[in-house]
N, C-alpha and C positions, 0 to 999 in steps of 0.2 A: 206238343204242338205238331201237327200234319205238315205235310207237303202239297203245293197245287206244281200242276204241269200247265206251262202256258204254249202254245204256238203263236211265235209270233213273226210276225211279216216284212221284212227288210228289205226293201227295196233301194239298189245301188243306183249312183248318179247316170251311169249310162253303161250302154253296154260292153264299154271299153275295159271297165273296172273288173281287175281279179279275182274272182268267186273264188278260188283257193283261199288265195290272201283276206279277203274282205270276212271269210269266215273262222283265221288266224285270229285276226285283229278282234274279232266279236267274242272270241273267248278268252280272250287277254286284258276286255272291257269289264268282266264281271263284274256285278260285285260282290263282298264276302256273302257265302253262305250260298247264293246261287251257282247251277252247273247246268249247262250245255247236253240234252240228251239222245243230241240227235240233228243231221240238220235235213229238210228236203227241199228240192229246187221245183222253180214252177215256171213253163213258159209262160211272158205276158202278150210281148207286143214285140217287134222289130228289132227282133234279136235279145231284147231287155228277161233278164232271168231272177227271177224273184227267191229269197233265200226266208225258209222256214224253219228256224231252229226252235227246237221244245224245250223249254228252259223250266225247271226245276227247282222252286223257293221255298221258302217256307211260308207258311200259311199264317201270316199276322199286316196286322193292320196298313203295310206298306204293299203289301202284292206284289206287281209287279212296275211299279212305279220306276222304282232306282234299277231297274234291267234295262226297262223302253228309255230311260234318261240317260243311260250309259254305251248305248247301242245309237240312238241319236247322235253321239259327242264321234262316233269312230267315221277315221276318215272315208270318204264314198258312199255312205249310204247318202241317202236322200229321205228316206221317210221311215215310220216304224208304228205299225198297229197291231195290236194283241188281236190275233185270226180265233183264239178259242181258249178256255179256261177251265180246267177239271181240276178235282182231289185227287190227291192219291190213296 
């Protein structure tokens, strides 16, 4: 079975929220079998910094479902959309 690399797009509640922390918590949401390869930050708007972490699954029928659902559930984000999806 392969690996896909997703980038995907995190955006916290506001700009108060920990980008340290908030990228703590996003790796302690995993779940089994996926890993964190990376994160990068992106200015949006008024102050607000948007978090791109590449996440690393395995390649079956689930994708990247149970990552954007687990990354949802952590505290401060606000929203989460898969930015790009490749093989490994």
């Amino acid at each position: 079975m392969g690996k896909v690399a997703a980038k995907i797009k995190v955006m916290p509640q506001s700009p108060d929220v920990d980008l340290d922390a908030l990228q703590e918590r996003l790796e302690q949401s995993l779940p089994e079998g996926a890993k964190i390869n990376g994160f990068e930050r992106d200015d949006v708007a008024f102050g607000l910094v948007a978090l791109f972490p590449t996440v690393v699954v395995p390649d079956d029928s689930g994708g990247t479902d149970a990552v954007e659902e687990s990354f949802a559930e952590v505290e401060g984000v606000e929203s989460v959309d898969v930015d790009s999806v490749g093989r490994l």
